[in-house]
C-alpha positions in Angstrom: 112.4 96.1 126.5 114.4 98.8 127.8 114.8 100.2 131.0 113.1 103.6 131.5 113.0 105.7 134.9 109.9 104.8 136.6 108.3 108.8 135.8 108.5 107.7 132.0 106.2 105.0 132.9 104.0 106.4 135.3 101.2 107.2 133.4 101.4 104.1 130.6 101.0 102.2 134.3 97.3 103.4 134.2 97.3 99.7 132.4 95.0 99.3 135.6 94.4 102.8 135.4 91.8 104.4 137.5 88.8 103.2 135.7 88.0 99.6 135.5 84.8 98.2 135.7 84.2 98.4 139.6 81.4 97.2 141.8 79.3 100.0 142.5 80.8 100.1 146.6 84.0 99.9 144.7 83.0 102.7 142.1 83.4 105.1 145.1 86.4 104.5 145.8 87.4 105.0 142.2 85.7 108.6 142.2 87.5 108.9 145.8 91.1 108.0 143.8 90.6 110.4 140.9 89.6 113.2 143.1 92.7 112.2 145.2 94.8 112.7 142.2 93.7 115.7 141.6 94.7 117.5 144.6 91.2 117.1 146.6 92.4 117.6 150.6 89.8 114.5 151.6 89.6 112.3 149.1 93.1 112.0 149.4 92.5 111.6 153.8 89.8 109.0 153.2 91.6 107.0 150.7 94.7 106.5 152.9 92.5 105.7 155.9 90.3 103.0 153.7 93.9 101.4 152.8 95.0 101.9 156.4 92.2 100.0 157.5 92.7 96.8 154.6 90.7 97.9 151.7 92.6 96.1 148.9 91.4 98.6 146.4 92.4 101.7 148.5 95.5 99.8 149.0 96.2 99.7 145.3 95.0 103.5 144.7 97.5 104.4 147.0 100.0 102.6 145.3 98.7 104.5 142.0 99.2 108.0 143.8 101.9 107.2 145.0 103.8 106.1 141.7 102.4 109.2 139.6 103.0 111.8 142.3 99.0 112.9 141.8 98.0 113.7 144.7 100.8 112.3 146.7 104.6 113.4 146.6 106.1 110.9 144.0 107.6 108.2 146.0 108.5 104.7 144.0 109.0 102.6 147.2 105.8 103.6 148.8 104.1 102.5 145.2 105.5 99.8 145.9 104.5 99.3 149.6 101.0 99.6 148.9 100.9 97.9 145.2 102.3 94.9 147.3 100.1 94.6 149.8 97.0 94.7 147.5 98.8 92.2 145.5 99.6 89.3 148.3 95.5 89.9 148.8 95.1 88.8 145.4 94.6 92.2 143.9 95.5 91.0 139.5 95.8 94.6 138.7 98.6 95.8 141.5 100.4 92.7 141.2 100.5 93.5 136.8 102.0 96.8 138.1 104.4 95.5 140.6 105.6 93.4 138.1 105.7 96.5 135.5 108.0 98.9 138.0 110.1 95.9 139.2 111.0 94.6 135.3 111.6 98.2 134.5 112.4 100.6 137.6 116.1 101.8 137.8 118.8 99.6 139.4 118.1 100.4 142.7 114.4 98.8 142.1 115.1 96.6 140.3 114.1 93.0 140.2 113.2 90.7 137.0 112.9 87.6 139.2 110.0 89.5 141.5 108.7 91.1 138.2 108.2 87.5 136.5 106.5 85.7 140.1 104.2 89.1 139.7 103.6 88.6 136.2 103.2 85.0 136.3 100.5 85.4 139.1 98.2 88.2 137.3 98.8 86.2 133.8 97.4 82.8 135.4 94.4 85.1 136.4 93.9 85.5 133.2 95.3 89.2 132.6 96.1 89.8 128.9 98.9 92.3 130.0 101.4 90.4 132.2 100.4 87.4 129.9 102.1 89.7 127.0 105.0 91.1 129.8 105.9 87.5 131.2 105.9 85.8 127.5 108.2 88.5 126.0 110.6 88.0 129.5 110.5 84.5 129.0 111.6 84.9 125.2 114.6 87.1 125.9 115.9 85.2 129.2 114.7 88.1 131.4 114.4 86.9 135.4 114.6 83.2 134.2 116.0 81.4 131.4 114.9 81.7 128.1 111.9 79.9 127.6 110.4 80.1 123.8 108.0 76.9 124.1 106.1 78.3 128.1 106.7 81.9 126.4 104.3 80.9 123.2 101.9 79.2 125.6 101.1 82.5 127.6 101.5 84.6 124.3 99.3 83.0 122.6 96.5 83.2 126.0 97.0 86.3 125.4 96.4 86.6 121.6 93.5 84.6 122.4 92.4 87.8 123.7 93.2 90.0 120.9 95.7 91.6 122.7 97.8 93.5 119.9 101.6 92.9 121.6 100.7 89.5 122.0 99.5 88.7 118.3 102.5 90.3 117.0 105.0 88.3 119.5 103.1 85.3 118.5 102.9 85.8 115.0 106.7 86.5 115.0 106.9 82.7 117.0 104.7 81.1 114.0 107.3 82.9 111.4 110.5 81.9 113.1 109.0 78.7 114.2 110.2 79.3 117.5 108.4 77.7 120.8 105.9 76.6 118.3 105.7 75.2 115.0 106.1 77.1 111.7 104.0 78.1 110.3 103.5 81.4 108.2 100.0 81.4 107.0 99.4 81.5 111.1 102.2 84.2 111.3 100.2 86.2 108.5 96.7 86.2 110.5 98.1 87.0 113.8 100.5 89.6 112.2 97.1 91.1 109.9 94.7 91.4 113.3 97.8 93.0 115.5 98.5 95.3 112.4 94.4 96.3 112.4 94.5 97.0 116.4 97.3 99.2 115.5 100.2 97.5 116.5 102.8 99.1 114.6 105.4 96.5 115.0 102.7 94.5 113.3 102.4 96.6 110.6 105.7 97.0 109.4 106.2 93.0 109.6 102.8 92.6 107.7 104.2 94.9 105.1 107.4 92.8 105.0 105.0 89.5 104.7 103.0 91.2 102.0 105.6 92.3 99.9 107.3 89.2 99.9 104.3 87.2 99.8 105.0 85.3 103.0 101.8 83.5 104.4 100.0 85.7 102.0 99.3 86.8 98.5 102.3 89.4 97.6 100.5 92.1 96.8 103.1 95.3 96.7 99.8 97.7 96.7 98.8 96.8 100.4 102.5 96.6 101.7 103.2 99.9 100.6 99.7 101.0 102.7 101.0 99.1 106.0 104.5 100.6 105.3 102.7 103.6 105.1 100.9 103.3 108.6 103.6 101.7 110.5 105.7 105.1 109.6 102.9 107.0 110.4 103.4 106.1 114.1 107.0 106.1 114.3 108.4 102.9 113.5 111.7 103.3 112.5 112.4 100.5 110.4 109.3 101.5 108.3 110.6 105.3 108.5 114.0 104.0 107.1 112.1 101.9 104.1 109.9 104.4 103.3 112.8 106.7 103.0 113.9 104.7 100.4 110.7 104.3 98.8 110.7 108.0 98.2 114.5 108.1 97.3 114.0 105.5 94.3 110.5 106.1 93.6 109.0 102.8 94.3 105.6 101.3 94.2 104.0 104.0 92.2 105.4 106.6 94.3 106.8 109.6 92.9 110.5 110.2 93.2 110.8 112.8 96.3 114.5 113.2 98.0 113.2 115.4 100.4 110.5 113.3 101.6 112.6 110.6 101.5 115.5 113.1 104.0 112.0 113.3 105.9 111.3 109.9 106.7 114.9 109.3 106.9 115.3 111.9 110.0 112.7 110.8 111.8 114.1 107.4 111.9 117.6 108.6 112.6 116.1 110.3 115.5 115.0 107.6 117.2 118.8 105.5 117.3 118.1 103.6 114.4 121.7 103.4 112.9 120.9 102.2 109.1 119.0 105.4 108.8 121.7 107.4 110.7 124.2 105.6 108.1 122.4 106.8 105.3 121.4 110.2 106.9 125.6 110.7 106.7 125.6 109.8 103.7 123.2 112.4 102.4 124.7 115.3 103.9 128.0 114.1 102.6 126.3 114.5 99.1 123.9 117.0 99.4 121.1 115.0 98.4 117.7 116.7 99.2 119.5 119.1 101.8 122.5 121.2 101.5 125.5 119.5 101.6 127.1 120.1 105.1 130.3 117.7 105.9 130.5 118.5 109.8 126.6 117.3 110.0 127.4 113.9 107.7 130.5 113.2 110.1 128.0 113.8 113.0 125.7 110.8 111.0 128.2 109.1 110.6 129.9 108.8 114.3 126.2 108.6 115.9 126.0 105.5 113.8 128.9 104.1 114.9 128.1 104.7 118.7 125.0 102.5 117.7 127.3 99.2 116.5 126.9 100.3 112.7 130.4 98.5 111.0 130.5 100.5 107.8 130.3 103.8 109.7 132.7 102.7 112.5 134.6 101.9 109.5 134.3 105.1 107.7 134.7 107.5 110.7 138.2 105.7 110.9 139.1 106.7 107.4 137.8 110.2 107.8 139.9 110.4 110.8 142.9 109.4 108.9 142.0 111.5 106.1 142.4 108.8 103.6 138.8 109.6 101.9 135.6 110.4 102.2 132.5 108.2 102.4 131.1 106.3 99.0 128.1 106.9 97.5 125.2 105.3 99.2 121.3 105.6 99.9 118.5 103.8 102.1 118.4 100.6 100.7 115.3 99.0 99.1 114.7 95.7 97.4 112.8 95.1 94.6 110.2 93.6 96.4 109.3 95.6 100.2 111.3 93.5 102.1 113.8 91.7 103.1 111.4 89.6 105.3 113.7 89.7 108.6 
């Protein structure tokens, strides 16, 4: 995962957000909290004094406020503070969001090894979320080292309890046969019920797995839709194929170059250096926009930056004013694939 400042995370941390399913003495200090964060003089005073005086759920409201800057200046290390001590009392939901702001605070916060002993605690509670979190650390040798076969166990608690990230991760395990055995007709039911909780990841593999006919019927009618969907909410790789889609005029889809520059920017935009490749390349040529050689060398060089060889390669040549780039579009098989 990558690192992002804690602010960019912030609100997503409302994982335990501020309205679980409380007891009703509880539910008033969740109406306290919300008030709090919005700027309420004493709700804000009577939260801090319940979590002055030990109340593990004011503790980890504080924490909350704290982290958000809603209703109290934005301080990370005070989140911290008070996340932490509702955590050591056993609190799942601050010690899921400990773990959250330690895997992914800036250097200074830092700490996968805290983040995992968080996680690890809240996912043996049972907690879908650092179930997810602490199986995709132990896959990538994150805080510990790599791990596939304890990352599939608490992956696949977690898919147990439809969360989508998990079913995905686990369905990507049952492909690769990694941690667990292969097996792809599992791969294809964990992948389909991420896909329909709208795991976009999900549904960009499933269209792969479809097309291909991998632990499935191929059926190029349904990839195409799940292709469709996975672009829909901004997943590049299915932006980048369903460029090409359009470029070629696959599937039943009418030929459209400037749906296909489209799909192609919006995956560009987001670092993805095949599209960025390709994006040169259609600049260089003028296909579907007008041709403009200072934006293809700008494709071109941002692709590069991103570890693509061919445009590394080209920029070189452009730089040595041998020639200019070769003729090239998004690429797309015959089938919607390849399936990795």
């Amino acid at each position: 995962m990558p690192v992002r400042p804690l602010q960019s995370f912030a609100l997503a941390l409302a994982l335990s957000c501020f309205f679980p399913a409380y007891a009703v003495q509880d539910r008033e200090i969740a109406d306290l909290a919300v008030s709090a964060a919005k700027g309420v003089g004493k709700a804000q005073q009577k939260v801090e004094a319940l979590a002055r005086e030990g109340n593990t759920l004011a503790e980890h409201f504080m924490g909350l406020l704290y982290l958000t800057g809603k209703g109290m200046p934005k301080d990370d290390r005070q989140a911290i503070e008070w996340l932490t001590r509702a955590a050591r009392k056993g609190h799942v939901e601050s010690a899921h969001n400990l773990g959250v702001i330690l895997e992914r605070a800036p250097d200074g916060l830092k700490d996968p090894e805290r983040a995992l002993q968080w996680y690890r605690f809240a996912a043996g509670q049972g907690y879908a979320r650092s179930q997810v979190n602490l199986g995709t650390m132990l896959l990538d040798g994150v805080g510990a080292a790599a791990n596939p076969v304890e990352a599939g166990k608490w992956l696949g608690l977690a898919a147990a309890q439809e969360e989508p990230r998990a079913e995905y991760l686990f369905g990507m395990l049952h492909l690769d046969g990694r941690g667990v055995d292969k097996n792809p007709a599992e791969a294809g039911r964990m992948m389909r019920s991420a896909a329909e909780h709208g795991e976009r990841d999900a549904q960009y593999r499933l269209a792969l797995m479809q097309g291909n006919g991998i632990g499935m019927a191929k059926d190029d009618r349904k990839a195409l839709a799940w292709l469709e969907q996975a672009a829909g909410k901004g997943q590049p790789n299915a932006e980048y194929l369903l460029a090409a889609v359009y470029a070629k005029g696959l599937y039943g889809v009418e030929r459209d170059e400037k749906t296909a520059v489209t799909w192609l920017m919006r995956s560009a935009n987001q670092g993805y250096a095949e599209a960025q490749y390709a994006l040169g390349i259609v600049y260089a040529e003028g296909r579907g926009v007008a041709r403009d050689t200072s934006q293809a060398l700008e494709w071109f060089r941002k692709a590069a930056n991103n570890g693509h060889a061919a445009a590394s390669s080209l920029v070189e040549t452009i730089r040595a004013g041998t020639s200019g780039p070769r003729s090239a579009e998004p690429a797309a098989p015959a089938t919607i694939g390849p399936p990795r």
